[in-house]
C-alpha positions in Angstrom: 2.0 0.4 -62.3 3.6 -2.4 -61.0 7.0 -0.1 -59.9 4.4 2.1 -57.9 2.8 -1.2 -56.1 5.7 -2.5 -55.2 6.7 1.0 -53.4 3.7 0.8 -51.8 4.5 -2.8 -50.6 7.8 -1.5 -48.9 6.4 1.2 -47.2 4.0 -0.6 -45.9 6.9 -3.4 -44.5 8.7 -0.1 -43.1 5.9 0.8 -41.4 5.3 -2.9 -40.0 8.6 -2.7 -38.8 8.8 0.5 -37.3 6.1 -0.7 -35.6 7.2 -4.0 -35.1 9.7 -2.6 -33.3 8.4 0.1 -30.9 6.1 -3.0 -29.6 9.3 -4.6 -28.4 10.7 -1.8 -27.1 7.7 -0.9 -24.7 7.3 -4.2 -24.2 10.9 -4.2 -22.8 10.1 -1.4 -20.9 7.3 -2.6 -19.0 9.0 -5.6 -18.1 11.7 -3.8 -16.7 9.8 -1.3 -15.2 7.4 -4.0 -13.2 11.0 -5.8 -12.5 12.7 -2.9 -10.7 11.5 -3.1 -7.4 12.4 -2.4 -4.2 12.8 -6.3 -2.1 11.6 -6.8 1.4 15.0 -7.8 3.6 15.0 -11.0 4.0 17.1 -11.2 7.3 14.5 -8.3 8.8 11.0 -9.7 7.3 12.0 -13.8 8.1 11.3 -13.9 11.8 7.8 -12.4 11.4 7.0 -14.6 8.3 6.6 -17.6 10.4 3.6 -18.5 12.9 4.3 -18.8 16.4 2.3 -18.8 19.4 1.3 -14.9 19.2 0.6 -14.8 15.4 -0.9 -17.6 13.2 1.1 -16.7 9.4 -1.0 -18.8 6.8 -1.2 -17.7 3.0 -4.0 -16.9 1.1 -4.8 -16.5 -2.3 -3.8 -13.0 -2.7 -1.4 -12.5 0.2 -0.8 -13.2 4.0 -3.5 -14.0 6.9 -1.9 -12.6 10.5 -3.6 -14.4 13.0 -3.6 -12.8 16.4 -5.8 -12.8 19.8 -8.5 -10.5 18.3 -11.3 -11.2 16.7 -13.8 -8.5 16.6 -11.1 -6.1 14.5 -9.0 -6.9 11.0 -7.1 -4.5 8.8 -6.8 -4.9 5.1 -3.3 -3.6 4.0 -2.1 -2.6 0.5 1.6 -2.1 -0.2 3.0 0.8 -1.5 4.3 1.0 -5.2 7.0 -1.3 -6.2 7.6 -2.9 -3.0 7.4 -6.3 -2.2 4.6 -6.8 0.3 6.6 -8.9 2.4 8.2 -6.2 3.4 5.7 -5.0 5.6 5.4 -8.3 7.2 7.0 -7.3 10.7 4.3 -4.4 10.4 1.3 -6.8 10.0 2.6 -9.0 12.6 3.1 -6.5 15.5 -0.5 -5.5 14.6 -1.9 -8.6 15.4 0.1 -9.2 18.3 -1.8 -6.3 19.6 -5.5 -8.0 18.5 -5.8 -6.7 14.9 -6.2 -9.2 13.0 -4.0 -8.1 9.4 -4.5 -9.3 5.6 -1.4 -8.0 3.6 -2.2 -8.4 -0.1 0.2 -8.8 -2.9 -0.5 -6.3 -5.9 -0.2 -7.4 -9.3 3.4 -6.6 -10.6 3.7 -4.7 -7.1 1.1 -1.9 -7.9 -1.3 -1.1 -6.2 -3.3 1.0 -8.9 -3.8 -3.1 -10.5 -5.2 -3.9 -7.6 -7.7 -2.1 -6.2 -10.6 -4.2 -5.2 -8.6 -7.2 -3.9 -10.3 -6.5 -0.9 -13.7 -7.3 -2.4 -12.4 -11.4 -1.5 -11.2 -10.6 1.8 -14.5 -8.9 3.1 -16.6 -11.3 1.4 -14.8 -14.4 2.7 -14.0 -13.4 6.5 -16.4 -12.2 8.9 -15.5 -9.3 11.3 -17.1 -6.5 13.0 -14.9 -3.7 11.9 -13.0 -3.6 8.7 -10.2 -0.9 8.3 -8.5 -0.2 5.4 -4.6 0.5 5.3 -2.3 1.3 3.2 1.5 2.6 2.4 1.9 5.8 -0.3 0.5 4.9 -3.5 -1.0 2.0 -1.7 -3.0 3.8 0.6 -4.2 6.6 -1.9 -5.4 3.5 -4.0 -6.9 2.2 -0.3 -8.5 5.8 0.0 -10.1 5.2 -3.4 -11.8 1.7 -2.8 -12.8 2.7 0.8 -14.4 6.4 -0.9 -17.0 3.1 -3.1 -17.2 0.9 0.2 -17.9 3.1 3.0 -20.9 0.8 4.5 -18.2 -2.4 4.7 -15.3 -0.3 6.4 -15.1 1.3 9.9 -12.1 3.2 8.9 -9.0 4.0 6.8 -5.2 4.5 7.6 -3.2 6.0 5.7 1.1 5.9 5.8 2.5 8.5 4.3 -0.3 8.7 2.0 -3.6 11.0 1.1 -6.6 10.9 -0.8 -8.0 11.7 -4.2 -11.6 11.3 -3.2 -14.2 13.2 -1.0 -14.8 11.5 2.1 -15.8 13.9 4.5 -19.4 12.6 4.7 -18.5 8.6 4.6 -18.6 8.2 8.5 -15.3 6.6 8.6 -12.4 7.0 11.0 -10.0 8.2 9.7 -5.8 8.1 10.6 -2.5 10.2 8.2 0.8 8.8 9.6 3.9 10.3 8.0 7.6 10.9 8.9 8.8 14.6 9.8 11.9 13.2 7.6 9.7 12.1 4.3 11.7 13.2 1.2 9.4 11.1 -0.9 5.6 12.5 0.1 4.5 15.3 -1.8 3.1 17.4 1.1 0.9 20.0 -0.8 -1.0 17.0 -2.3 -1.0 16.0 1.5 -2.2 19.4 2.7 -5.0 18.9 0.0 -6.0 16.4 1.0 -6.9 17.0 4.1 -10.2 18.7 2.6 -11.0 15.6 1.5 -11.2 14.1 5.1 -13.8 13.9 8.2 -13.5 16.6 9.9 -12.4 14.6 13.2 -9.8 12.9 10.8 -6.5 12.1 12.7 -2.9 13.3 11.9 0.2 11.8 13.4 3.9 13.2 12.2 6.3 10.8 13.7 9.1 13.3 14.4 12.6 11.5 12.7 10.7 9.2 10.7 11.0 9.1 7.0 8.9 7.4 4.1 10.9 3.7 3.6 11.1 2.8 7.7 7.2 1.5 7.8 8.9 -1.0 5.9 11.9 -3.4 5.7 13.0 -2.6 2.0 16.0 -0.5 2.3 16.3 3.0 1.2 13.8 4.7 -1.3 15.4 6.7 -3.5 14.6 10.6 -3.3 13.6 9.5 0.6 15.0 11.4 3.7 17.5 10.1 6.1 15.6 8.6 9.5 16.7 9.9 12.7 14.8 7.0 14.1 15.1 3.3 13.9 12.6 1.3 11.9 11.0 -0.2 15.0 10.5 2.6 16.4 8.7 4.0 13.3 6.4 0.5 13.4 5.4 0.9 17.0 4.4 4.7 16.9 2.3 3.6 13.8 0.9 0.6 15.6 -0.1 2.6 19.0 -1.7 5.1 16.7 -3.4 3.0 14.8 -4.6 1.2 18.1 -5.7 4.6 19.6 -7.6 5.0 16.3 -9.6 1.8 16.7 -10.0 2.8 20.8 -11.6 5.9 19.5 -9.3 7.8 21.4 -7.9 11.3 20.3 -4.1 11.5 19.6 
C-alpha cells in the first residue's frame, strides 16, 4: 500500500514537472515572439517626431497627437502587426500637414488584435466632425472590425494593404484599399474577398512599384516584394488618395 502511494506521489511530481516546464517554454515563446519586431528607423522617423510650426507632436496616453491646420477632420491610425508605431510617424505627419489631424496608437506588445477599441478614448476625448479610421495590414483589418461596431462615430475607413473580415456594405462609410503593385506580403484572394464586404462606391488605389513595408520606415518585411519606388513616394500617393477620399472625389 504504501509502495503504490508513493508511485502515485512520483507521477504526480512528473506530471507537475512536465507541466512545469511546458509553462516556461511558452512562456519563453511569447516573450520572444512579442520581442521580435520589426523597429521604426530612427534616422527616417526623428525629423517628423518633433513639433514644428506645421505639426504640433504631443503624446498621449496611448500614442501620438499630430497637430496640423485642420480642424474639422482627424484620422485614427493603427499599426500594422509587429511594428513599432513610430514608424509610421513621417506618414501621420505629412497627413496633418495637409489638414488631417492624425492619432497614431501604440498596440499592446505591437498587435493590433490587443488593441482594438483604443479608439473608444480618442473619440470620446476629442471632438471632430469626421472621424476616419486607418490602418496598416493586420492593423487595418483589426480597424475594419472596430469601424464594422462604430459605424455612426466614423465617416470612413482606410485601409493600407489591408481588407476586411466584416460586412460593411450597408454602414454608409467611405471607404479607401491602398496597396503596392509590388506587395509580396498581402494575401490578394483574401483581398479580392473582401471587396464583397465593401460599399459598393468603395475606393481602390494600386500604387504601381509600391510594396507592403514602404508606408512605413521599418526596413524590409520579410516575404515582402522589392519597391520600384521610394518610400516617399509611396506616403504621398497614399496621402493624396486619402485626401481625395475625404474631398469625396473619385480616384
Amino acid at each position: 500500500m504504501e509502495k503504490q502511494l508513493k508511485k502515485k506521489l512520483n507521477w504526480k511530481k512528473r506530471i507537475g514537472l512536465v507541466l512545469l516546464f511546458l509553462l516556461v517554454v511558452i512562456a519563453g515563446g511569447s516573450v520572444w515572439y512579442v520581442n521580435d519586431y520589426y523597429h521604426a528607423d530612427a534616422d527616417e522617423t526623428a525629423p517628423y517626431l518633433k513639433s514644428d510650426d506645421t505639426v504640433t507632436v504631443t503624446g498621449i496616453g496611448n500614442g501620438l497627437f499630430f497637430d496640423g491646420k485642420g480642424e474639422t477632420e482627424a484620422l485614427i491610425f493603427y499599426p500594422g502587426a509587429k511594428v513599432e508605431y513610430t514608424a509610421y510617424a513621417p506618414l501621420m505627419y505629412e497627413l496633418a500637414s495637409q489638414g488631417i489631424d492624425c492619432f497614431l496608437l501604440h498596440m499592446p506588445c505591437n498587435l493590433a488584435i490587443f488593441g482594438v477599441n483604443r479608439a473608444d478614448d480618442i473619440l470620446d476625448t476629442y471632438d471632430y466632425e469626421h472621424w476616419y479610421l486607418a490602418g496598416h495590414s493586420l492593423g487595418g483589418a483589426m480597424a475594419a472590425d472596430y469601424a464594422a461596431k462604430h459605424t455612426e462615430d466614423l465617416t470612413g475607413l482606410v485601409l493600407l494593404a489591408a481588407y476586411p473580415t466584416k460586412d460593411l456594405r450597408d454602414s454608409g462609410l467611405k471607404v479607401l484599399t491602398v496597396y503596392g503593385s509590388e506587395d509580396g506580403v498581402l494575401n490578394r484572394e483574401k483581398l479580392e474577398d473582401g471587396k464583397a464586404l465593401l460599399p459598393e462606391n468603395a475606393t481602390e488605389v494600386c500604387i504601381e512599384g509600391g510594396n507592403h513595408a514602404i508606408f512605413a520606415d521599418y526596413g524590409k518585411q520579410k516575404g515582402d516584394g522589392e519597391p520600384l519606388i521610394t518610400g516617399q513616394s509611396q506616403k504621398q500617393q497614399t496621402v493624396d488618395a486619402i485626401r481625395l477620399l475625404l474631398n469625396g472625389a473619385d480616384q
